[in-house]
C-alpha positions in Angstrom: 76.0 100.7 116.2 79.0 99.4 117.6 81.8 98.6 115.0 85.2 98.1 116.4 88.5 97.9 114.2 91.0 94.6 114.9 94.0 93.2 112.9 93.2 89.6 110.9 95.9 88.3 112.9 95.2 89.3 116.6 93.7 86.2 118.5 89.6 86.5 118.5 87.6 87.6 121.3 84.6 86.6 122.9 83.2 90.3 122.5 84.4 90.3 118.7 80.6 89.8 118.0 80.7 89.3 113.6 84.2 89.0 112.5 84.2 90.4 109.4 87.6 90.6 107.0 87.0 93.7 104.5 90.7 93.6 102.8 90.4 92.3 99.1 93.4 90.3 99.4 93.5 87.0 101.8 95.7 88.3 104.3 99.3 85.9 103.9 100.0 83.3 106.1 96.8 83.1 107.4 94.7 79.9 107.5 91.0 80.0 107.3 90.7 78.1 110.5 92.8 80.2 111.8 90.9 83.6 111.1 87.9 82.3 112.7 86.1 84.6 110.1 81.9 85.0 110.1 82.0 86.7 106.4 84.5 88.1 104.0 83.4 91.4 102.5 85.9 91.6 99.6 83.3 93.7 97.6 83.3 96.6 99.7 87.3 97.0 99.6 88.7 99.7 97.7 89.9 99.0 94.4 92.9 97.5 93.6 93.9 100.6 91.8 93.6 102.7 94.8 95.1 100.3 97.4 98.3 100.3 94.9 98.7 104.2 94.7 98.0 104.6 98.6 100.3 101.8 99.5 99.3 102.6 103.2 101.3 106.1 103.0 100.0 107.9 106.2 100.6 111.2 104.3 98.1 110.1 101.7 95.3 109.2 104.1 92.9 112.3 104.0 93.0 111.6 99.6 92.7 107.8 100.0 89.6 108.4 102.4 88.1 111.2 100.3 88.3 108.6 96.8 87.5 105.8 98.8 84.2 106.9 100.1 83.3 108.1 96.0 84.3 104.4 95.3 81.7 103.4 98.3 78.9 104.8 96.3 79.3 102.8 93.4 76.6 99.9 93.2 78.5 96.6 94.2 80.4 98.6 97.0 77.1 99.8 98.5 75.4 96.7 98.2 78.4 95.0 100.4 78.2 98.3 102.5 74.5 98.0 103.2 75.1 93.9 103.8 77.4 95.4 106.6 75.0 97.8 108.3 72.7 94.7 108.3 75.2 92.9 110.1 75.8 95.7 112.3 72.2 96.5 113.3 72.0 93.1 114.8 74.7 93.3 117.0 78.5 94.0 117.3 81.0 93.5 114.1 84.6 93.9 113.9 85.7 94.5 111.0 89.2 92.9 110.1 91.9 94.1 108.2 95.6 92.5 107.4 97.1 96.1 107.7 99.5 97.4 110.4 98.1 100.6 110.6 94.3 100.2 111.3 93.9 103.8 112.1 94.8 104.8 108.6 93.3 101.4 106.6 89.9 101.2 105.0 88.7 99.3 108.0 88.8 102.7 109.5 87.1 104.5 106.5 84.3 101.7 107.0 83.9 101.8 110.5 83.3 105.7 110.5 80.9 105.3 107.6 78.8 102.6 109.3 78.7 104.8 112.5 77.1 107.2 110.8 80.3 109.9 110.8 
């Protein structure tokens, strides 16, 4: 499967495949036209609650991830999960996120999930 990771507001690319933004929030200053988005998978980003008490702290990464994946499991989550391996197993998807830090976003989270890892 091959799920790559990319900021909301980097310029698309022909091998983006899906773009698909999985941030609950529409990312600010950001057009629609603009995002040149295929879906917007607000269901499977973490709650509101956790986003707030992470607030993209590095150090709380490895707890975010761990209460992220038990929020993953619950029934709209995984339905908007398995609507992403769908997408997946037809070809590549990027999965979009407005954060700075991709390597420590749920983007990240997502992408290891859908790989399998």
């Amino acid at each position: 499967m091959e799920v790559r990771l990319r900021r909301v507001y980097d310029d698309a690319s022909a091998d983006d495949g899906k773009r698909i933004l999985v941030d609950r929030v529409w990312p600010r200053g950001l057009s629609k036209d603009k995002a040149r988005l295929d879906e917007w998978a607000k269901d499977v980003a973490p709650s509101t609650e956790l986003r707030k008490w992470y607030g993209h702290e590095a150090g709380r990464f490895g707890e975010f991830a761990r209460r992220y994946e038990a929020e993953l499991d619950e029934p709209e989550r995984a339905a908007a999960l398995d609507r992403l391996r769908e997408i997946a197993g037809g070809g590549p998807v990027t999965l979009l996120t407005a954060t700075k830090d991709i390597d420590h976003s749920q983007a990240a989270v997502l992408a290891a999930r859908l790989r399998g890892g």
